[in-house]
N, C-alpha and C positions, 0 to 999 in steps of 0.2 A: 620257283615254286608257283604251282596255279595259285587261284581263287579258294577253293576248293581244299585244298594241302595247308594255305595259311589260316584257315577256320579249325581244320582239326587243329591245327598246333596250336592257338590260343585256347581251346577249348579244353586238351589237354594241358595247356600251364594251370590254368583257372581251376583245374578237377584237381590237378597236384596240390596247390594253394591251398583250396581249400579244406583237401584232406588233410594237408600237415596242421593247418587251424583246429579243426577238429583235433587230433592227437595231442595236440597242444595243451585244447580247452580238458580233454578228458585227462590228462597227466596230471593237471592242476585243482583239479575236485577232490581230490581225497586231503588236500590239503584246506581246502575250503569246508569241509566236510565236519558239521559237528551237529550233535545231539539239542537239544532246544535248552537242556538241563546245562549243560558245559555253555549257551551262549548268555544263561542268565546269571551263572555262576562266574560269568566275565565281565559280567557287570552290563553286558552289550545293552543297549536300548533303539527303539527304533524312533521313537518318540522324539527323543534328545540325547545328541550326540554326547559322548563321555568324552570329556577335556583331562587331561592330565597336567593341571596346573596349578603351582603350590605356588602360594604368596609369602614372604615372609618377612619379620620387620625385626630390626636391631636397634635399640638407642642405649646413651644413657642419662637416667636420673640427675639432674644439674645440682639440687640439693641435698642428696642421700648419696650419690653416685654409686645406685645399683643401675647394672645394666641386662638387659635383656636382649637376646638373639633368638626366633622362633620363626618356627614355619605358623601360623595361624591359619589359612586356607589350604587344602587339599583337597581332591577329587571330589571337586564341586562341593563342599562344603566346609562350612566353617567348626575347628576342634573346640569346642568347650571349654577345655583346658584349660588351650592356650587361648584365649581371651578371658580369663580369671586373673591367667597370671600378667596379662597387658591391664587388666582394672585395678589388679593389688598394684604395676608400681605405676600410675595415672590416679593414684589415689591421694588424699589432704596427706601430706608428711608430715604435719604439724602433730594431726590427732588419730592419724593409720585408719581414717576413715573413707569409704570407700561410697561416694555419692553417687543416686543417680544410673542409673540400668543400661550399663553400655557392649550389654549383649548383640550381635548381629541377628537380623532377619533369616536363619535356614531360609 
């Protein structure tokens, strides 16, 4: 092959390349494809990233021997709840009082 023969044929691989890139990139946009309404309603943010990570704690009570099993954090926040029911049994056993505000920071 000249000089001349091996420039068309790179030039031709590189035009193939890049059209199947393309076909590629446009196959895959309908799939990437949503509404602003559908990405707020995903919870998306651009701000800060959504973790899907749930924390959860089990013990039990040495003097009452109630036990607790919970998820207490999920998608980035902490459930109300469930830190009520970690203050009820963290609570005086003696006199079912419940000292002191040991709510989490949202």
């Amino acid at each position: 092959m000249s000089g001349d023969q091996s420039k068309v044929h790179r030039s031709r691989r590189r035009f193939l390349a890049a059209g199947i890139a393309g076909v590629a990139g446009v196959a895959a946009a309908p799939a990437l494809a949503r509404s602003s309404e559908e990405w707020m309603q995903s919870g998306f943010s651009w701000t800060r990233p959504k973790l899907v990570v749930e924390r959860d704690i089990s013990f039990r009570h040495r003097h009452t021997g109630e036990t607790l099993d919970l998820v207490y954090y999920a998608n980035g926040r902490y459930i109300p709840a469930a830190l009520k029911e970690v203050n009820w049994l963290l609570r005086d056993f003696r006199s079912d009082e419940v000292k002191g505000n040991r709510s989490a920071a949202a």
